[in-house]
C-alpha positions as MATLAB code, in Angstrom:
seq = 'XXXXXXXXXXXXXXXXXXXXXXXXXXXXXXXXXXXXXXXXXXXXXXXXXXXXXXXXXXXXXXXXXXXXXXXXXXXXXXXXXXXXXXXXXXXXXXXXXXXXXXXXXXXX';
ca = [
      95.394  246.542   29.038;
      92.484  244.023   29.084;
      93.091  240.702   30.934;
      93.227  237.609   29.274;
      90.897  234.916   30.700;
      92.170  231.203   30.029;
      89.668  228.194   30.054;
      89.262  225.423   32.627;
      92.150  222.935   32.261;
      93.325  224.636   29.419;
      97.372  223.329   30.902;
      96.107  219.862   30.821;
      94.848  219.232   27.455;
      95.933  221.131   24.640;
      92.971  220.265   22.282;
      91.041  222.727   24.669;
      92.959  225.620   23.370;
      93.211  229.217   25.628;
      89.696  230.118   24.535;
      87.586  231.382   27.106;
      84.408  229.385   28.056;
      82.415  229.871   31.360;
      82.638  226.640   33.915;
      79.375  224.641   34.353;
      80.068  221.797   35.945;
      78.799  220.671   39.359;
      81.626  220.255   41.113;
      83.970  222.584   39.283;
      86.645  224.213   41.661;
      87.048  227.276   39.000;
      82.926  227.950   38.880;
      83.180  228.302   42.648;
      85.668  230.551   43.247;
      87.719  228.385   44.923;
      91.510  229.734   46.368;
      94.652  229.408   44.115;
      91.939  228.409   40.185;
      91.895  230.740   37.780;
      90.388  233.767   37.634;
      86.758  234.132   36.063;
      85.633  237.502   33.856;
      82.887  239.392   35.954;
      81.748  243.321   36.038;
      85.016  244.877   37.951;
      87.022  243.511   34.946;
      85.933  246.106   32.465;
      87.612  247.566   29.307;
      89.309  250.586   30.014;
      87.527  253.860   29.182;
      90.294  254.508   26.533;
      89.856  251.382   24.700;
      85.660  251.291   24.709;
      84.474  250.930   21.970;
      87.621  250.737   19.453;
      88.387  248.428   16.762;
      91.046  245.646   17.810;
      93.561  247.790   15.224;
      93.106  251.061   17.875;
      91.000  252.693   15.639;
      87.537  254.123   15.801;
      85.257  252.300   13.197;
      82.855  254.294   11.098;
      79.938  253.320    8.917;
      80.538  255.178    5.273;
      78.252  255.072    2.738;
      79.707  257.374    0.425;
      82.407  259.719   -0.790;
      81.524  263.114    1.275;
      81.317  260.672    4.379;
      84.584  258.998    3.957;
      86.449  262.640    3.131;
      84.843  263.488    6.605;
      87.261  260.748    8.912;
      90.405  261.722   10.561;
      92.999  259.349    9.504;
      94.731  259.336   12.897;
      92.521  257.919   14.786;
      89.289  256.897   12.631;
      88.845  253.815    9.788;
      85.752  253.764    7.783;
      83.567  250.219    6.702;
      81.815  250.428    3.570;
      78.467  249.978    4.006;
      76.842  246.955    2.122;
      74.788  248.855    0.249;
      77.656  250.099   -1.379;
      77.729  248.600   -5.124;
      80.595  247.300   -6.642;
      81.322  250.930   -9.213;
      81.287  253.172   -5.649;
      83.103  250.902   -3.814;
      85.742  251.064   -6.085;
      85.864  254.748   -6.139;
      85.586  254.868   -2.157;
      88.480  252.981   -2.117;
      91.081  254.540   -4.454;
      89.545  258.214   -2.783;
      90.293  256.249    0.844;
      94.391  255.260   -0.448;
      94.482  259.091   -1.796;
      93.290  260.398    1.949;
      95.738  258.095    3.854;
      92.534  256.298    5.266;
      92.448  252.367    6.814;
      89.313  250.606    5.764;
      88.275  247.139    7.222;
      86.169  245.848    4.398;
      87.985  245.471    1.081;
];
């Protein structure tokens, strides 16, 4: 599970929403490290190995650009995006095959 990094004085006004963005200001307690302020992301925060390189959905997201390369994807774990030199005929096609097969695809 990653952790979730909230911005400076994101309690104090609301308008700043949770959004992270990095401290820069001179005197900031937060861009210093200082005791008891919020934590900051840095290297020894890292994605787990697991979730590297996923889709936010879970699954594994795969370039197709055509019909033998979509029948190829495991529909456990993969989910195919149709390439954009896909035309509008093919696409179509790709995705009727893709709701036959059970496969997730990102790009409608």
């Amino acid at each position: 599970m990653r952790k979730k990094f909230k911005r400076q004085e994101h309690a104090t006004y609301k308008k700043l929403g949770q959004k992270w963005r990095k401290p820069k200001g001179k005197t900031s307690k937060m861009r210093r490290y200082e005791k008891g302020k919020p934590a900051m992301p840095s290297i020894g925060y890292g994605t787990p190995k697991e979730e590297r390189g996923l889709h936010p959905s879970g699954y594994q997201d795969v370039l197709v650009s055509n019909l033998k390369e979509l029948e190829d994807l495991n529909p456990e774990y993969q989910a195919g995006r149709i390439s954009s030199t896909v035309g509008g005929r093919k696409k179509e096609l790709m995705l009727q095959k893709a709701k036959e097969l059970g496969i997730k695809i990102f790009n409608k």
